[in-house]
DSSP file (Angstrom, degrees, kcal/mol; ACC not computed):
  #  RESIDUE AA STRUCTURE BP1 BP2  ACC     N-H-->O    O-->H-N    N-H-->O    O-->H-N    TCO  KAPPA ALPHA  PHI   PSI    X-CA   Y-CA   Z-CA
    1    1 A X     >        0   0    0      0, 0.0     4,-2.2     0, 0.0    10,-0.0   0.000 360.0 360.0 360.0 -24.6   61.8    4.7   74.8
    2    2 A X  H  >  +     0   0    0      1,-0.2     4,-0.9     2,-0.2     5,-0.3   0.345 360.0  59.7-114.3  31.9   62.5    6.5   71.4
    3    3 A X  H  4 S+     0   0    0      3,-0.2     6,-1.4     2,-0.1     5,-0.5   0.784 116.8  29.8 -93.9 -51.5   61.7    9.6   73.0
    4    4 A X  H  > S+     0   0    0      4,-0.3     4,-0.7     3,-0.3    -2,-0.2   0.863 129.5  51.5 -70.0 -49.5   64.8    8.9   75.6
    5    5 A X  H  < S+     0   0    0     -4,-2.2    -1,-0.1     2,-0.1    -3,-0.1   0.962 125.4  13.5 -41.4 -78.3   66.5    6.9   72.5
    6    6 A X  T  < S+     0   0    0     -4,-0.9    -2,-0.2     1,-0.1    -3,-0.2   0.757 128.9  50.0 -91.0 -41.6   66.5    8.9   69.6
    7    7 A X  T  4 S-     0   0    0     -4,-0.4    23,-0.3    -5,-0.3    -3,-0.3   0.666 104.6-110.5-100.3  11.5   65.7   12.4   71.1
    8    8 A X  S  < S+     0   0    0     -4,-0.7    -4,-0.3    -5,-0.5    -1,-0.2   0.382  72.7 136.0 109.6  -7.0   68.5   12.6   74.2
    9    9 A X        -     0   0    0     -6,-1.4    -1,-0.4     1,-0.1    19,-0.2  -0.389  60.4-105.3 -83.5 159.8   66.0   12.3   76.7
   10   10 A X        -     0   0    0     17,-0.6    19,-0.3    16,-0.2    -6,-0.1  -0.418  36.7-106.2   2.5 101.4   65.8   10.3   79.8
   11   11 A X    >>  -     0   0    0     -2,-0.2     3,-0.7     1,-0.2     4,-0.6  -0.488  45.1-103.1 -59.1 168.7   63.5    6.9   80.2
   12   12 A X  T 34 S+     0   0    0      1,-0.3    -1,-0.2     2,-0.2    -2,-0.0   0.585 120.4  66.9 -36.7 -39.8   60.5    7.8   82.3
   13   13 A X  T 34 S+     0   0    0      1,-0.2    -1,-0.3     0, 0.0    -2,-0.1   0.875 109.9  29.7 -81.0 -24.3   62.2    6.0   85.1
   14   14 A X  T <4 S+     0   0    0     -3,-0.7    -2,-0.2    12,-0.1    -1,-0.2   0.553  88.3 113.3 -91.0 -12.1   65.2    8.5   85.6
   15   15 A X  S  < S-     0   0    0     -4,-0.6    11,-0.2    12,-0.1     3,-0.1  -0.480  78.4-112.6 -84.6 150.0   63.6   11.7   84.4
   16   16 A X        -     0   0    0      9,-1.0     2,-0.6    -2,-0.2     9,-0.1   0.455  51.1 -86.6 -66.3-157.4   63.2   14.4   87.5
   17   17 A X        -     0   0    0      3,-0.8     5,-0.2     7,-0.3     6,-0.2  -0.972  30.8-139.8-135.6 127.5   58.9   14.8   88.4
   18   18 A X  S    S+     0   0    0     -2,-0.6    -1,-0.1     1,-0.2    -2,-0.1   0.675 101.2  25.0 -78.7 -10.2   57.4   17.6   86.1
   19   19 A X  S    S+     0   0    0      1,-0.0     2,-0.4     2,-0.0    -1,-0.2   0.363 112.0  72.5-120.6  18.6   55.3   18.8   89.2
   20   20 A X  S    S-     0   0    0     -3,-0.0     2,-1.2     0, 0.0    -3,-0.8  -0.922  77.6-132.3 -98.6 123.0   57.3   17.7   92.2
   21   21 A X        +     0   0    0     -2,-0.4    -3,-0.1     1,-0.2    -5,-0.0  -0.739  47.5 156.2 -83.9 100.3   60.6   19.6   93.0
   22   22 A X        -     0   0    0     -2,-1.2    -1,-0.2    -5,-0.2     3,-0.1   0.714  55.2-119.8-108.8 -35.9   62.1   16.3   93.4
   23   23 A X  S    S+     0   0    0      1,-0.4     2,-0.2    -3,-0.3    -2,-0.1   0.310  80.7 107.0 104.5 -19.7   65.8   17.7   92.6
   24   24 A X  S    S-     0   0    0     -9,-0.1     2,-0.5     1,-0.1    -1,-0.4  -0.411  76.7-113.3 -88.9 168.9   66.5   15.5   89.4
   25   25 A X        -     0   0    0     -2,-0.2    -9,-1.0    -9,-0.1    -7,-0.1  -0.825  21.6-123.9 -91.6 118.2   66.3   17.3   85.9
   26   26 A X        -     0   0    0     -2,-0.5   -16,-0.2   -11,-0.2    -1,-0.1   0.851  25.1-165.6 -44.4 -35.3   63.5   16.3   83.8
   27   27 A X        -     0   0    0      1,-0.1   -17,-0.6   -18,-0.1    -1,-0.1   0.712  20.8-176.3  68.9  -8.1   65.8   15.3   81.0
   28   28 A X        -     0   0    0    -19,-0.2     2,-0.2     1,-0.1    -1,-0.1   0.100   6.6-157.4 -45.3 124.3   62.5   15.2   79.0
   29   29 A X        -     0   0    0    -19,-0.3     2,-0.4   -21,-0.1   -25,-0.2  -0.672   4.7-150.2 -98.7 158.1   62.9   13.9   74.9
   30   30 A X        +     0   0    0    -23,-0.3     2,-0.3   -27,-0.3   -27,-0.1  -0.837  18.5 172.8-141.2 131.0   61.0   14.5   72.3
   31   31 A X        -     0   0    0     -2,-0.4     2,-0.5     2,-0.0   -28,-0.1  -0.810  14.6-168.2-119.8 147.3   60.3   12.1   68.8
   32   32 A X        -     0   0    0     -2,-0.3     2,-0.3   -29,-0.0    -2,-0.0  -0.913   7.2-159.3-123.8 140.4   57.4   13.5   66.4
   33   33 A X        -     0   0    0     -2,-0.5     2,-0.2     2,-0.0    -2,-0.0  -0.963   1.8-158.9-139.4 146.4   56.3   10.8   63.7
   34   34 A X        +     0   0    0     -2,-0.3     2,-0.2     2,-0.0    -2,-0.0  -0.694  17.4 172.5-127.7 159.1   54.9   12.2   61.2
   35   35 A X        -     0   0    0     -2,-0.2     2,-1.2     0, 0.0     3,-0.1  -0.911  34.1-128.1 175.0 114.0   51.9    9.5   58.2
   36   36 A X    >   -     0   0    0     -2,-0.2     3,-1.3     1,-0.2     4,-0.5  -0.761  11.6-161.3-116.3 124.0   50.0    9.8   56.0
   37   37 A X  T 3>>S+     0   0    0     -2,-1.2     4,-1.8     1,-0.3     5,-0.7   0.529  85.4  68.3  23.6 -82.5   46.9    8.2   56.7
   38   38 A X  H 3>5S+     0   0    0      1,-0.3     4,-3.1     3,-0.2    -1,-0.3   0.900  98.5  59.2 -35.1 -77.8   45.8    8.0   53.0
   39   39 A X  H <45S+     0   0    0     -3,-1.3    -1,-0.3     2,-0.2    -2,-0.2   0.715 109.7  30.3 -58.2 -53.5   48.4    5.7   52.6
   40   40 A X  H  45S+     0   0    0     -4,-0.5    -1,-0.2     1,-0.1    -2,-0.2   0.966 140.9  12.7 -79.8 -65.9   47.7    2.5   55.3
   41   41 A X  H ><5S-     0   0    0     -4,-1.8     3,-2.0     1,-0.3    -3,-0.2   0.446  81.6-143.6-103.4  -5.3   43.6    3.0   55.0
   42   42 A X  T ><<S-     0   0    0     -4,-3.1     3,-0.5    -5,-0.7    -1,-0.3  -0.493  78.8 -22.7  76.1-142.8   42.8    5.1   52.4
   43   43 A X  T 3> S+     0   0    0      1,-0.2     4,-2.7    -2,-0.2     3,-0.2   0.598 116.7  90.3 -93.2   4.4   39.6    7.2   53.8
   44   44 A X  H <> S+     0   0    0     -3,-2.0     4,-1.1     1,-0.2    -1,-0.2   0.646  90.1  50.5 -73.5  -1.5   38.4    4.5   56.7
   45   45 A X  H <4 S+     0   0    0     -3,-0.5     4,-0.5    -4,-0.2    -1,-0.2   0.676 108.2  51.3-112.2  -4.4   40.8    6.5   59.1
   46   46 A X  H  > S+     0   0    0     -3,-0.2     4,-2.5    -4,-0.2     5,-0.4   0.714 114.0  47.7 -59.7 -68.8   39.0   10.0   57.9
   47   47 A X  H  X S+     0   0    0     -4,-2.7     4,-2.1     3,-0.2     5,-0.3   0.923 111.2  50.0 -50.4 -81.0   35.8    8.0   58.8
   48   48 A X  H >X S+     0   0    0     -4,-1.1     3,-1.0    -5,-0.2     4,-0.8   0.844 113.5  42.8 -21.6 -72.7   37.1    6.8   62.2
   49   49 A X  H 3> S+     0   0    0     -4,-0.5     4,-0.7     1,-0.3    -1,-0.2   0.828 109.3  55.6 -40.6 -50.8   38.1    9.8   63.4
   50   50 A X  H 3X S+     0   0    0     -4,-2.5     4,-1.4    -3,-0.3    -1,-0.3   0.948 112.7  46.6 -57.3 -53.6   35.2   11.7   62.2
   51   51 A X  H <X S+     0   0    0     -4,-2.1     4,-1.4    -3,-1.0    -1,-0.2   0.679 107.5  54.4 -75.0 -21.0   33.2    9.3   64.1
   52   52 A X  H >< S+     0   0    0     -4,-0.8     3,-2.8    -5,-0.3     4,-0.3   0.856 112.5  47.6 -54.8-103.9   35.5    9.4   67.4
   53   53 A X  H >X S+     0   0    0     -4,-0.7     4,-2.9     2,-0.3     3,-1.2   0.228 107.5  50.8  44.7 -84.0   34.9   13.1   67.4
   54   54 A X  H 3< S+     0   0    0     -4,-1.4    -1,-0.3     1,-0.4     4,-0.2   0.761 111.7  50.4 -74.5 -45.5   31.3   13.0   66.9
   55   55 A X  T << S+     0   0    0     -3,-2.8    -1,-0.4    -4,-1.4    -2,-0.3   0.508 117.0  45.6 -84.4  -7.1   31.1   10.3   70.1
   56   56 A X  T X4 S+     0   0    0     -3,-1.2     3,-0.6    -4,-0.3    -2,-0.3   0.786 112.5  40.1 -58.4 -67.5   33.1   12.8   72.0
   57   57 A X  T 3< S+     0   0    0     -4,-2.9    -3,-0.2     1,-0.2    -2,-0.1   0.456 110.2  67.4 -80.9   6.1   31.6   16.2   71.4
   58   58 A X  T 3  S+     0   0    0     -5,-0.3     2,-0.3    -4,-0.2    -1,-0.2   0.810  81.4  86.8 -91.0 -24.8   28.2   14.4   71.7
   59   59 A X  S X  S-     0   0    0     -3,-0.6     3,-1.4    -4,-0.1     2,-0.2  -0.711  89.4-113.9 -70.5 120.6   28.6   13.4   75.7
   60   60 A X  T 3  S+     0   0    0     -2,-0.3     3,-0.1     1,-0.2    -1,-0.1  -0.386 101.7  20.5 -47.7 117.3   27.4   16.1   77.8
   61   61 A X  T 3  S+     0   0    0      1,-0.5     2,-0.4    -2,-0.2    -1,-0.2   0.305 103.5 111.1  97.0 -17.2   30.3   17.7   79.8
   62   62 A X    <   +     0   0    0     -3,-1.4    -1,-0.5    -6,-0.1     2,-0.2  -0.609  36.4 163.3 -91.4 170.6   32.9   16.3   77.3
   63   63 A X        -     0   0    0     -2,-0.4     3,-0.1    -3,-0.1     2,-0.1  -0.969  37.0 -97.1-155.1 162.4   35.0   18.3   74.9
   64   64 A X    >   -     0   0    0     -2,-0.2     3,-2.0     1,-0.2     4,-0.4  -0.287  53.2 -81.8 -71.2 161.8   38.2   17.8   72.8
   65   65 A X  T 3  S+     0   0    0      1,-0.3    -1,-0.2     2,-0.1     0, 0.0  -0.310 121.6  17.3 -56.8 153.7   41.9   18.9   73.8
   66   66 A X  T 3> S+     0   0    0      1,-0.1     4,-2.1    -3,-0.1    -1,-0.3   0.372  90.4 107.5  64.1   1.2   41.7   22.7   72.7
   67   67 A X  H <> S+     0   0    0     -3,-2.0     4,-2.0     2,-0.2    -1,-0.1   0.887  79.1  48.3 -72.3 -40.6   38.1   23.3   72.5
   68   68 A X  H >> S+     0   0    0     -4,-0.4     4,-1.7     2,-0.2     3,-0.7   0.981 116.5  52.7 -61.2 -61.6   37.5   25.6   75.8
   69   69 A X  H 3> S+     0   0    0      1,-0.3     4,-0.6     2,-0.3    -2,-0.2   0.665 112.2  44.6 -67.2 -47.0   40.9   27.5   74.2
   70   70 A X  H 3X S+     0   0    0     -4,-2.1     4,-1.4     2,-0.2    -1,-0.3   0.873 111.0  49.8 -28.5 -69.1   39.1   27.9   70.8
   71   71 A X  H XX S+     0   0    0     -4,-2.0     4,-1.5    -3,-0.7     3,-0.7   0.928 115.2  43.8 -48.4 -60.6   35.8   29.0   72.1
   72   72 A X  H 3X S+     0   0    0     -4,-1.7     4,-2.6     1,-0.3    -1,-0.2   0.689 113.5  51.6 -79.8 -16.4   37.4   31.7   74.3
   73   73 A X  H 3< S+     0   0    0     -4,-0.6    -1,-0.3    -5,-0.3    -2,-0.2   0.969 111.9  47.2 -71.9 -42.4   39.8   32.7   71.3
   74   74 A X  H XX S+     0   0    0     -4,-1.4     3,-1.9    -3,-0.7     4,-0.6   0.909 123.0  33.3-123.1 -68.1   36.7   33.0   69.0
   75   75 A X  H >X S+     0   0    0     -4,-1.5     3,-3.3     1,-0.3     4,-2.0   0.977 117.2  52.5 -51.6 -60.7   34.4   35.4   72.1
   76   76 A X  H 3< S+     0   0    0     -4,-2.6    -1,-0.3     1,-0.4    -2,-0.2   0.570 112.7  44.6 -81.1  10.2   37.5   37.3   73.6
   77   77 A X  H <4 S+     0   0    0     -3,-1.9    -1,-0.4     2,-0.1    -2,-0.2   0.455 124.5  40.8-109.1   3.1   38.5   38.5   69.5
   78   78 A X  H << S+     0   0    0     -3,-3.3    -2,-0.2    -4,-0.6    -3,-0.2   0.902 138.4   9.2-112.6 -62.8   34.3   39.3   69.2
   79   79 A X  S  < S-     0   0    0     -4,-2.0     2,-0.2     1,-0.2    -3,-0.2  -0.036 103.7-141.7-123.2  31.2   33.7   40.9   72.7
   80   80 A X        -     0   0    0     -5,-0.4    -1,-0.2    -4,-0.1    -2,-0.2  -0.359  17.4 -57.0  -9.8 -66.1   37.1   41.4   74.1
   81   81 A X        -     0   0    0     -2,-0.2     2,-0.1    -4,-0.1    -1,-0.1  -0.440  34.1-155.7-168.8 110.8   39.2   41.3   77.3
   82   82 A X        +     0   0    0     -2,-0.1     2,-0.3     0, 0.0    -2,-0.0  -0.446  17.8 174.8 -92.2 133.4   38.4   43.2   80.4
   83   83 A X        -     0   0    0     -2,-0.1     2,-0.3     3,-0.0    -2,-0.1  -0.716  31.1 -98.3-139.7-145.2   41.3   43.9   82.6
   84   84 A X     >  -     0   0    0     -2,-0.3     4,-2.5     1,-0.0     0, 0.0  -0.732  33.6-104.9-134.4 153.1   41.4   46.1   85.9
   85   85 A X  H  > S+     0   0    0     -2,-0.3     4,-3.9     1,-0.2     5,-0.1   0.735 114.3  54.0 -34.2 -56.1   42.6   49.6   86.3
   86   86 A X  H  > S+     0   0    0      2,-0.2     4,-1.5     1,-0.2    -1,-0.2   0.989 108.5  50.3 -60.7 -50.2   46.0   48.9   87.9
   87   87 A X  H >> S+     0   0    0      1,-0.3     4,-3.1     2,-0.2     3,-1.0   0.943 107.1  57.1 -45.0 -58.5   47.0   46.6   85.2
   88   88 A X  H 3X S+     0   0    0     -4,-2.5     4,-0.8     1,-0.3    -1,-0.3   0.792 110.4  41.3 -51.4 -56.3   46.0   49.2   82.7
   89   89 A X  H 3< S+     0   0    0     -4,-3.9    -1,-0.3     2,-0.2    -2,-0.2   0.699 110.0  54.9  -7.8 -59.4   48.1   51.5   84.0
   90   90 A X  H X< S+     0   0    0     -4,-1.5     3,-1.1    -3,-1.0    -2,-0.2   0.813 111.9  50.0 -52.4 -63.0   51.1   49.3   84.6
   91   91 A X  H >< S+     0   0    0     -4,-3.1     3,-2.1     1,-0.2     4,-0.2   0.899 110.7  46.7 -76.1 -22.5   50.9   48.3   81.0
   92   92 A X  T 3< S+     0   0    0     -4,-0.8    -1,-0.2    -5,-0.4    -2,-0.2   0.561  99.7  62.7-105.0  18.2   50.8   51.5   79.7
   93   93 A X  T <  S+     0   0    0     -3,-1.1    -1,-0.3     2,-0.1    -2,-0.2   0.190 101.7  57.2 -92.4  -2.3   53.4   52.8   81.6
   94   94 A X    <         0   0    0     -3,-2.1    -2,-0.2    -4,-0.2    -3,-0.1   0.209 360.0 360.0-109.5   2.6   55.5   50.1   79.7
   95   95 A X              0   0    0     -4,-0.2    -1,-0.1     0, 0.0    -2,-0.1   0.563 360.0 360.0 -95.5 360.0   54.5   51.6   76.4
């Protein structure tokens, strides 16, 4: 609601389907709020978190938002990025 409210968007019930070509316009809003933390709990929401985390990356087969994207940043700057002949061409015909 204070996406739709405050940031121009659309409620959820009018906005168009973000992977269905439905024909309406997504209309999508967007409201950031921004805390600090420290303030309501001092370091018990450091501590939570830390512990979420820890019970996350500890389950076999989970991982956190970004992690695969991390990992690959972290290998493809160490052993780098293979691409095929045509491409390689193609790009360096753009140079």
């Amino acid at each position: 609601m204070l996406c739709a409210a405050l940031g121009g968007g659309k409620l959820g019930m009018d906005q168009g389907s973000f992977t269905d070509n439905d024909g309406k316009h997504i209309d999508n809003g967007q409201f950031f709020v921004a805390f600090d933390s420290g303030k309501f709990s001092g370091e018990t929401f450091d501590r939570t978190i830390t512990a979420l985390i820890a019970s996350i990356t500890e389950q076999e087969g989970a991982r956190l938002p970004n992690a695969r994207r991390d990992a690959n940043k972290v290998y493809f700057a160490k052993h780098g990025l293979s691409i095929g002949t045509a491409l390689y061409e193609a790009l360096k015909g753009l140079a």
